[in-house]
N, C-alpha and C positions, 0 to 999 in steps of 0.2 A: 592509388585509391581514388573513386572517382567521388564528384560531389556528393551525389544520390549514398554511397555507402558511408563516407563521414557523416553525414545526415543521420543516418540508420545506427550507427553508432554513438552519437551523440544522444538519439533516443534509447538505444538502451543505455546507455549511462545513466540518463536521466532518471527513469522507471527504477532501473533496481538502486540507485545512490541518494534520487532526493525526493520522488514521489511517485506511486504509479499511478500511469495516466498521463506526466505532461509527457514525455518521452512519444507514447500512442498521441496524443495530439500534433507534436512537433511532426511527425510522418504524416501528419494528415490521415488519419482514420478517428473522424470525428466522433461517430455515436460508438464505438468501443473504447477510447480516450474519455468521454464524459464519463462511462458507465465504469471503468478503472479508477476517477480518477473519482467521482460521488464513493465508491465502494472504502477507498484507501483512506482520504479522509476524513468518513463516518467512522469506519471502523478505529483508527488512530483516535478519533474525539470520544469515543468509548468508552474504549479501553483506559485512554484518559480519565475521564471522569471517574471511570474506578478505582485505579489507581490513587488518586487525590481523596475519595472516600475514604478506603483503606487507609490510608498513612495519616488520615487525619482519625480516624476513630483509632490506631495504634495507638496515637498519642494521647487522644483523651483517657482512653481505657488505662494505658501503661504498662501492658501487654498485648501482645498477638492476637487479635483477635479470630479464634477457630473456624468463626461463622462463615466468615468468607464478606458476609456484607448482601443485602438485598440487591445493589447493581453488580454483585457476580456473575451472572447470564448475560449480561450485555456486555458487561467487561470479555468476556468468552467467545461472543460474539463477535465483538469489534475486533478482537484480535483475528481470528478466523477469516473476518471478511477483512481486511489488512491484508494477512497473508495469500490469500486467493489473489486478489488484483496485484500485489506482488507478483505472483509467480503467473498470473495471466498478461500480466503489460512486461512484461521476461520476454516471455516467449511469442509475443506478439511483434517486438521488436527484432529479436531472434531470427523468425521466419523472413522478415524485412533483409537482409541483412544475408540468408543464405538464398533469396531470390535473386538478389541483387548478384552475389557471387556467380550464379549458375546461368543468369544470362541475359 
C-alpha cells in the first residue's frame, strides 16, 4: 500500500469515525473539507441544543413532552445537515481512495 493510499484511508477513517470534514482536509481538498466540516459541526451543535432542551423541559414537565419543543426544526435540521456531510466526506474520501487504486 503506498503512502498516497494510507493517506486516503486515514481520511476516510477520519470523516466517517470522528468528524466529517477533517478526513477531506487531511487529503487536501480545502473548500469541500471547510464546507463538511462547517455543515457536520453546525448540524451536531443543533441537534445538540435540542436535544438538551428536550430532556431538560422532560424533566421540569415530569412527563414527555408531545410538543416536540420550539427548536424542533433546527434539531431536524442539524441532524440532516450532519448526515449529508457525513455521507458527502464518505464518499469524497472513497473516490480518493479508488483513484488511487486505478492508477
Amino acid at each position: 500500500m503506498s503512502r498516497d493510499e494510507t493517506r486516503a484511508w486515514l481520511g476516510l477513517s477520519l470523516n466517517l469515525a470522528v468528524l466529517p470534514g477533517l478526513g477531506t482536509l487531511l487529503l487536501r481538498r480545502w473548500a469541500a473539507g471547510a464546507v463538511q466540516l462547517l455543515l457536520s459541526a453546525g448540524g451536531a451543535l443543533c441537534a445538540t441544543v435540542w436535544l438538551v432542551w428536550f430532556l431538560r423541559a422532560w424533566a421540569r414537565l415530569g412527563h414527555f413532552p408531545l410538543d416536540r419543543g420550539p427548536l424542533f426544526p433546527a434539531g431536524v435540521a442539524g441532524s440532516v445537515s450532519f448526515v449529508v456531510s457525513w455521507v458527502w466526506s464518505g464518499r469524497t474520501a472513497w473516490k480518493e481512495i479508488r483513484a488511487l487504486r486505478e492508477g
